[in-house]
KOLROMAR-696604 format. One record per atom (N, C-alpha, C, CB): residue number from 0; residue in three letters; atom name; y, x, z. Coordinates in steps of 0.05 Angstrom, whole numbers, plus 32768, in hexadecimal, padded with zeros to 4 digits. Atoms other than C-alpha are relative to their C-alpha. Glycine has a CB too. Example, Ala and Ser with C-alpha at 12.3 -4.5 7.8 and 13.67 -1.06 7.14 Angstrom:
2
{0, 'ALA', 'N', {7FE8, 8012, 8000}},
{0, 'ALA', 'CA', {7FA6, 80F6, 809C}},
{0, 'ALA', 'C', {8018, 8012, 8000}},
{0, 'ALA', 'CB', {8001, 7FEC, 8019}},
{1, 'SER', 'N', {7FE8, 7FF0, 7FFF}},
{1, 'SER', 'CA', {7FEB, 8111, 808F}},
{1, 'SER', 'C', {8016, 7FF1, 800E}},
{1, 'SER', 'CB', {8009, 8009, 7FE3}},
% end
This chain:
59
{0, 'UNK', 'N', {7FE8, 8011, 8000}},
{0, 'UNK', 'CA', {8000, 8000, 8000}},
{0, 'UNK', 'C', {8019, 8012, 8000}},
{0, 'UNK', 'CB', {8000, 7FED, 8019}},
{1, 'UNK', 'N', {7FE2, 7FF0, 8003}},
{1, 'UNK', 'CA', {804B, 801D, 7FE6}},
{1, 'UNK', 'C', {8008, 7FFD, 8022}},
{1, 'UNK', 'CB', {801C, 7FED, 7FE4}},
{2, 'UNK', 'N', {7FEA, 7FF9, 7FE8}},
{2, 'UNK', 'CA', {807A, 8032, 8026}},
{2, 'UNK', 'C', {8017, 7FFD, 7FF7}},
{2, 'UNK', 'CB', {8000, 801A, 800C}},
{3, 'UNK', 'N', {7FE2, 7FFB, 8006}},
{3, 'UNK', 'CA', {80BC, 8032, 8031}},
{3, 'UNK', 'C', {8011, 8005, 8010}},
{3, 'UNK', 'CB', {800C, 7FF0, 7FF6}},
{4, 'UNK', 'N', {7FFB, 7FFB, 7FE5}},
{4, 'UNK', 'CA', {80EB, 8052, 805C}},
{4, 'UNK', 'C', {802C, 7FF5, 7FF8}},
{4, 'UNK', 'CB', {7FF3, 802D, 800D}},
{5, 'UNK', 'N', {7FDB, 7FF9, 8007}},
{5, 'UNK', 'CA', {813F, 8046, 8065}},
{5, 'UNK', 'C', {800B, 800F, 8016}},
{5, 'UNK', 'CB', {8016, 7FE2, 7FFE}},
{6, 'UNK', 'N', {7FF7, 7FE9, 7FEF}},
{6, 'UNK', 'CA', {8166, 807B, 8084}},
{6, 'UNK', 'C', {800E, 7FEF, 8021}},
{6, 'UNK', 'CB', {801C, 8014, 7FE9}},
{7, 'UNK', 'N', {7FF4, 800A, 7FEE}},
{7, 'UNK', 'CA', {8188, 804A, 80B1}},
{7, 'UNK', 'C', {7FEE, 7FF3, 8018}},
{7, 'UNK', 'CB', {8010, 7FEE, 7FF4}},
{8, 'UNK', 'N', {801B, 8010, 7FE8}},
{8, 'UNK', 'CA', {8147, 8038, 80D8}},
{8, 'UNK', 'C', {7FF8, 801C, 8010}},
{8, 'UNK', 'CB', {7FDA, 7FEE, 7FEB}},
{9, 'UNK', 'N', {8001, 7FEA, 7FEC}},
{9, 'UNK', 'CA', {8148, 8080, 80F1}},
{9, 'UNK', 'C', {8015, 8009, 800F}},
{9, 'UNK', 'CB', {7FF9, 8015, 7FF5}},
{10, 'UNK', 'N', {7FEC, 7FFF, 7FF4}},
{10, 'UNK', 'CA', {8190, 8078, 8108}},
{10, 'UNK', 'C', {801A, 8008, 7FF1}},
{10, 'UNK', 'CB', {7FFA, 800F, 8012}},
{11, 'UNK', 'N', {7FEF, 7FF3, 8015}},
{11, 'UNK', 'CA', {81BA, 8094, 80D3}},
{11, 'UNK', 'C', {8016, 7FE9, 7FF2}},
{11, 'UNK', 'CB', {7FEA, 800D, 7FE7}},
{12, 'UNK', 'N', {7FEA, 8012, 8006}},
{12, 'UNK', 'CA', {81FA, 806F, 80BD}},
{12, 'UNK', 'C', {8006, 8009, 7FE0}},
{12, 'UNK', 'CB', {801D, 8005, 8018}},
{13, 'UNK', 'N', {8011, 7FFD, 801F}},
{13, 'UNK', 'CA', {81D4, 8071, 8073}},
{13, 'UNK', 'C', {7FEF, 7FE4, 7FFB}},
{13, 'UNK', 'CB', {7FE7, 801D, 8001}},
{14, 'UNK', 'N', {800E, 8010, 800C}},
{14, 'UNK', 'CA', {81C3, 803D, 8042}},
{14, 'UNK', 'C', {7FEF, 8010, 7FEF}},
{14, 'UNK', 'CB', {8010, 7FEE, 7FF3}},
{15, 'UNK', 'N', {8013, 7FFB, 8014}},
{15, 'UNK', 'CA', {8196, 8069, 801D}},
{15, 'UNK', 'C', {7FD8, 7FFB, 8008}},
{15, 'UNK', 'CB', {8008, 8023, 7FF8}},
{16, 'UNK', 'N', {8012, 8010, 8002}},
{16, 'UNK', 'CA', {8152, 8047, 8011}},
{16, 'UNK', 'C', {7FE8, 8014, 7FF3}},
{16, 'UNK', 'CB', {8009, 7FE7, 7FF2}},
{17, 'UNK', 'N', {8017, 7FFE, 800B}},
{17, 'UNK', 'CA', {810D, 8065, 7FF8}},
{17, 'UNK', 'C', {7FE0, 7FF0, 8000}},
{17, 'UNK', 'CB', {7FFE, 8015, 8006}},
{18, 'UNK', 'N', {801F, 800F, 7FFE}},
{18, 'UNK', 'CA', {80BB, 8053, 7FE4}},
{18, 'UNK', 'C', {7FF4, 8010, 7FF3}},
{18, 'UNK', 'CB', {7FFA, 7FE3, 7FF4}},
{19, 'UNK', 'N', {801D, 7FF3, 800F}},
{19, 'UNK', 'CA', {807F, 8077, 7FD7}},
{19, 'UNK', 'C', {7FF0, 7FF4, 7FFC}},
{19, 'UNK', 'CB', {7FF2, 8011, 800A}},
{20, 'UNK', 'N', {8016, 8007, 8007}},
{20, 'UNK', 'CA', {8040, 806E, 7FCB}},
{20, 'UNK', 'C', {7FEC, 8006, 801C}},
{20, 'UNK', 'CB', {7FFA, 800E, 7FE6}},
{21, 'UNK', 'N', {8001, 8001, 7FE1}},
{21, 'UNK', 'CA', {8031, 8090, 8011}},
{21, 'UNK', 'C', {800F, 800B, 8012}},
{21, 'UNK', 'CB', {7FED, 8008, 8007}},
{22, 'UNK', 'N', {7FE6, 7FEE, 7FF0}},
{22, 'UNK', 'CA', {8054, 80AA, 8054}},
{22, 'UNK', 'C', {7FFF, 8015, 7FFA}},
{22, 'UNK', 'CB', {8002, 8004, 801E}},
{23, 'UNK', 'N', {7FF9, 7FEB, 7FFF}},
{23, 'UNK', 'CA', {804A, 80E8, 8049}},
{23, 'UNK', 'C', {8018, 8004, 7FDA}},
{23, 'UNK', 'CB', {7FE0, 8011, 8008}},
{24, 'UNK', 'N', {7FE8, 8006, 8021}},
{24, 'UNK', 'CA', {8073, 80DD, 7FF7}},
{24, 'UNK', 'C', {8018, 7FF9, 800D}},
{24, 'UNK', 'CB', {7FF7, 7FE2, 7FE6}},
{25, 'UNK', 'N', {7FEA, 8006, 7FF1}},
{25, 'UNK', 'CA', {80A3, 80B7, 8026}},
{25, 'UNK', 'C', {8013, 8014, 8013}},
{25, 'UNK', 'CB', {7FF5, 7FED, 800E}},
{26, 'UNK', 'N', {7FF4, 7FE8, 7FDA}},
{26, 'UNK', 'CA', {80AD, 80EE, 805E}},
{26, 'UNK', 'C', {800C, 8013, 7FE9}},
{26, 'UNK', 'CB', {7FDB, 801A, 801F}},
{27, 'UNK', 'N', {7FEF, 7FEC, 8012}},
{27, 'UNK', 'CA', {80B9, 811E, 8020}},
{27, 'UNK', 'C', {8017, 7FFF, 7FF0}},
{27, 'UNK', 'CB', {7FF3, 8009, 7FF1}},
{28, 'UNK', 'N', {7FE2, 8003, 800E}},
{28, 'UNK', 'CA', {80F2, 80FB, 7FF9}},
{28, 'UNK', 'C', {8011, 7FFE, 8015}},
{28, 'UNK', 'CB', {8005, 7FE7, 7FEB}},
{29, 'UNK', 'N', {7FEC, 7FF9, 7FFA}},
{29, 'UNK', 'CA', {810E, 80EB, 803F}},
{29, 'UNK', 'C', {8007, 801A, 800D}},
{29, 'UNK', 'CB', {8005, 7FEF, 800A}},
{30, 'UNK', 'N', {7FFD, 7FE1, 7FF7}},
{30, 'UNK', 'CA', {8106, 813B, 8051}},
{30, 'UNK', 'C', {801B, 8006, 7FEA}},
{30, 'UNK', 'CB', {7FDE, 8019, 7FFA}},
{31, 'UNK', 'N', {7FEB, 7FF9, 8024}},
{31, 'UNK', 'CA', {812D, 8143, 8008}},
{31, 'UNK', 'C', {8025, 7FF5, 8012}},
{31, 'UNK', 'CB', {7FF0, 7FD7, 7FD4}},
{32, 'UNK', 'N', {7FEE, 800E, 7FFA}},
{32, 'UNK', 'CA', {815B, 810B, 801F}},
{32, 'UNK', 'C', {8011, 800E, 8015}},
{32, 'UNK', 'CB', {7FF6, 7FE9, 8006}},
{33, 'UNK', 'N', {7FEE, 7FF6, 7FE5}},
{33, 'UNK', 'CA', {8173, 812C, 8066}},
{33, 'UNK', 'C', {8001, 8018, 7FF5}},
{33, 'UNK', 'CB', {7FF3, 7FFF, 8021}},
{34, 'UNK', 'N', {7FF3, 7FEA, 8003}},
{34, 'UNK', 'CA', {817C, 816E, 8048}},
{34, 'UNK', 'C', {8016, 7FFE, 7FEF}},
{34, 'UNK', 'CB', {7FF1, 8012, 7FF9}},
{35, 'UNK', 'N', {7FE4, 8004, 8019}},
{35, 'UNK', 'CA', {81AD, 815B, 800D}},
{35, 'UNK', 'C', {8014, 7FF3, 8010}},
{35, 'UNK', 'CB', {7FFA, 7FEA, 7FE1}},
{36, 'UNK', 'N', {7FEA, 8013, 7FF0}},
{36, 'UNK', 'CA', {81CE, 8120, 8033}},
{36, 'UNK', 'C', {800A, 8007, 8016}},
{36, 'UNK', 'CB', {7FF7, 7FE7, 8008}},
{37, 'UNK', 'N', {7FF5, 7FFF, 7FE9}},
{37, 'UNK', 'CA', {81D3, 812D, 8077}},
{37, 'UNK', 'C', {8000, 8022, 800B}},
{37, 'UNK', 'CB', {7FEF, 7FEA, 8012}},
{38, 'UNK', 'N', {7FF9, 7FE3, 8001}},
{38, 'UNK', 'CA', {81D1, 817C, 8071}},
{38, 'UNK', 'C', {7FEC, 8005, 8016}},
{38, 'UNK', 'CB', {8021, 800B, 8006}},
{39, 'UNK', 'N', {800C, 7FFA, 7FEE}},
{39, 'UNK', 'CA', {8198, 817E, 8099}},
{39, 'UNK', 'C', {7FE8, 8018, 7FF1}},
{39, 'UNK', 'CB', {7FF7, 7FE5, 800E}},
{40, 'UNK', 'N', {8013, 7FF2, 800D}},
{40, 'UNK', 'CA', {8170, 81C3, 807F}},
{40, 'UNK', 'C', {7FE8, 7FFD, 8004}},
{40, 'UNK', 'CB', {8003, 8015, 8002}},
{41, 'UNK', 'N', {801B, 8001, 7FF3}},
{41, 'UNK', 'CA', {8135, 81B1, 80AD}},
{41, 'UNK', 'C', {7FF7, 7FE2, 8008}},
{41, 'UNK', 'CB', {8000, 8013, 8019}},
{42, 'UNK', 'N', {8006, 8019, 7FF0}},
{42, 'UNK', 'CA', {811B, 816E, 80C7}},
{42, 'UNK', 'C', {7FF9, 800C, 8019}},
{42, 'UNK', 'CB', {7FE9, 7FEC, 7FF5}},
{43, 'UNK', 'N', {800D, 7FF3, 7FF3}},
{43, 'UNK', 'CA', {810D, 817B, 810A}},
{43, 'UNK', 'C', {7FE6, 7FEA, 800E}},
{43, 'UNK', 'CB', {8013, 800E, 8012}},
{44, 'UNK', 'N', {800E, 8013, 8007}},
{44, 'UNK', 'CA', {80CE, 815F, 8125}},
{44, 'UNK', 'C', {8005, 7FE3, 8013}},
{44, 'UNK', 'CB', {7FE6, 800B, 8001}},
{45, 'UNK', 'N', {7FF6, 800D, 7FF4}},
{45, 'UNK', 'CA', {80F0, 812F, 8157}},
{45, 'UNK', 'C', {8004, 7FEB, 7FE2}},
{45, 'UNK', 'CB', {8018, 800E, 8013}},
{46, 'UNK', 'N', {7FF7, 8014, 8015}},
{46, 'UNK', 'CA', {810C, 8109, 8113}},
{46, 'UNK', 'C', {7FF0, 8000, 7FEB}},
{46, 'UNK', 'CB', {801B, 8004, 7FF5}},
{47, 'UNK', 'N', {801C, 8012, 800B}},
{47, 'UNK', 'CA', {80C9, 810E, 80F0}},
{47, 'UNK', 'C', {7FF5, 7FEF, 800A}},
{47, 'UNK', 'CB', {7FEC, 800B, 7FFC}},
{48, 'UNK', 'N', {800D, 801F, 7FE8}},
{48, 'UNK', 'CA', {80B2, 80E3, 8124}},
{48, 'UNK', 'C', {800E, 7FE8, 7FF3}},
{48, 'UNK', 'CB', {800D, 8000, 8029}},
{49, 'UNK', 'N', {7FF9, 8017, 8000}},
{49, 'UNK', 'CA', {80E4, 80B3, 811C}},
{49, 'UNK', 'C', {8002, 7FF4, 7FE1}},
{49, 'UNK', 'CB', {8017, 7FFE, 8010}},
{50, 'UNK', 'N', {7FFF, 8006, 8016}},
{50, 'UNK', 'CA', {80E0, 80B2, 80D2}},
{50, 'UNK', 'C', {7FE3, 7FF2, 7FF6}},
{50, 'UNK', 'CB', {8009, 8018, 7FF3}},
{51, 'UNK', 'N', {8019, 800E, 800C}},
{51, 'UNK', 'CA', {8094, 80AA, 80D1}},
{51, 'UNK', 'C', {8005, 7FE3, 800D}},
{51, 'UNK', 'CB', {7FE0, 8010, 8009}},
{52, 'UNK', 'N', {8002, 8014, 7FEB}},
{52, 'UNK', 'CA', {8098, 8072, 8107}},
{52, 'UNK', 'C', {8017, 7FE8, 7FEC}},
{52, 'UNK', 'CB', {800E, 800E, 8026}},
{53, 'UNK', 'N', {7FE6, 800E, 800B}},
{53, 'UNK', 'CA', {80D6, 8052, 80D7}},
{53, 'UNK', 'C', {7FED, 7FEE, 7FE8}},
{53, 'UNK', 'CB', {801D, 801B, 7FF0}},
{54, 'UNK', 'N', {800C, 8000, 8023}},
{54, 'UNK', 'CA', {80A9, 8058, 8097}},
{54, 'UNK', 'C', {7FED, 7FE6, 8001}},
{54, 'UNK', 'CB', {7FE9, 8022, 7FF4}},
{55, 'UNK', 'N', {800A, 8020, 8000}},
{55, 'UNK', 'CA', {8094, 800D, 8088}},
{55, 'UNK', 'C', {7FEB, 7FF6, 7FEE}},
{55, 'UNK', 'CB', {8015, 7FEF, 7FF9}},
{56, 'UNK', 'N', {8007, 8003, 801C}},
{56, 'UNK', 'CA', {8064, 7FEA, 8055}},
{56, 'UNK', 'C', {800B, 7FEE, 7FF3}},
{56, 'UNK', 'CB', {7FEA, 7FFC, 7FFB}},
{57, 'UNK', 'N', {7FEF, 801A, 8018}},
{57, 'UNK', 'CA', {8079, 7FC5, 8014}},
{57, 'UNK', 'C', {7FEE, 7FED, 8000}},
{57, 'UNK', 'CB', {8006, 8008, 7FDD}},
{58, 'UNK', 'N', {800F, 8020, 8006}},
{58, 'UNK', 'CA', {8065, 7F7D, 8012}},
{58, 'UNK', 'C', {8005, 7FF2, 7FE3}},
{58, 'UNK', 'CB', {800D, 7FE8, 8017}},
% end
């Protein structure tokens, strides 16, 4: 089943939206995502947590 995560469900004062195919496809565009956008070079793993825990399925 596709996923989908939005940045604003991990706290972030961000409409940007993604969907994979699984979390881990999800965790990597939003790894992509927090390094470009929010200048974050690293995720740390405190906010992998809350990203996996965010990451939803598509109905």
């Amino acid at each position: 089943m596709p996923k989908s995560l939005q940045c604003k469900d991990v706290g972030m004062n961000c409409d940007w939206k993604t969907q994979g195919q699984t979390e881990d496809e999800v965790l990597k565009k939003a790894s992509e995502h927090a390094r470009t956008v929010h200048k974050m070079n690293q995720m740390p793993p405190e906010m992998q947590q809350k990203v996996r825990g965010a990451i939803r399925d598509v109905r």
